[in-house]
DRENMAR-545875 format. One record per residue (C-alpha): x, y, z. Coordinates in steps of 0.5 Angstrom, whole numbers, padded with zeros to 4 digits, always signed. Layout:
BEGIN
XYZ ...
This chain:
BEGIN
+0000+0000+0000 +0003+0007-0002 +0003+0012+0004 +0005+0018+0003 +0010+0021+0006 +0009+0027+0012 +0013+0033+0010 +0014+0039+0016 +0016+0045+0014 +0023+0050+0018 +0022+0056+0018 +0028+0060+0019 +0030+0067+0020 +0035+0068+0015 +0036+0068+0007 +0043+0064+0007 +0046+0063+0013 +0039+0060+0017 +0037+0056+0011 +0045+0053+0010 +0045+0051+0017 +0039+0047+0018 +0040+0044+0010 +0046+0041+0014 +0043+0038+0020 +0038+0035+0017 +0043+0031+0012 +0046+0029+0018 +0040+0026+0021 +0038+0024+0015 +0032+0027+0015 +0033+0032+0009 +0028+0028+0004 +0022+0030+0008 +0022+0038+0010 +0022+0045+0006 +0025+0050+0010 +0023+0057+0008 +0026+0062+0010 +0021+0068+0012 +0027+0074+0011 +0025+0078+0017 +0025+0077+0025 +0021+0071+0027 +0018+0075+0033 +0015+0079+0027 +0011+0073+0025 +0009+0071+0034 +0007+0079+0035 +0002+0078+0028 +0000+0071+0030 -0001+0072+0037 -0001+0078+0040 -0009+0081+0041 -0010+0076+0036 -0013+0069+0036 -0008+0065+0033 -0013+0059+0032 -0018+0064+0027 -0010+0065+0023 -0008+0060+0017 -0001+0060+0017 +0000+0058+0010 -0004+0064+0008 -0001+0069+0013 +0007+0068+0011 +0004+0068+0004 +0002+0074+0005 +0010+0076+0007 
């Protein structure tokens, strides 16, 4: 039976560096086939403070609010 793979998406702070590091460690661990990192190019508070703060993060879509980024 076919079982499609889970994929898990990394969110990292930096363009270059951040995005290099994690494609390392997860070549390390062997894991690197099943994530995407993305890099959000801005501080990661950034997003908490849209996402959380006076805000309910359950009524958010994730996916639609870094595309909107």
């Amino acid at each position: 039976m076919y079982r499609k793979q889970a994929k898990i998406l990394m969110l990292v702070e930096g363009a270059k560096t951040d995005v290099k590091l994690m494609k390392h460690l997860l070549k390390v661990y062997g894991i690197s086939d099943r994530h995407e990192i993305v890099s959000y190019r801005t501080n990661i508070y950034t997003l908490y403070q849209e996402m959380f703060y006076e805000k309910d993060p359950d009524a958010m879509d994730l996916q639609q609010v870094l595309i909107a980024r």
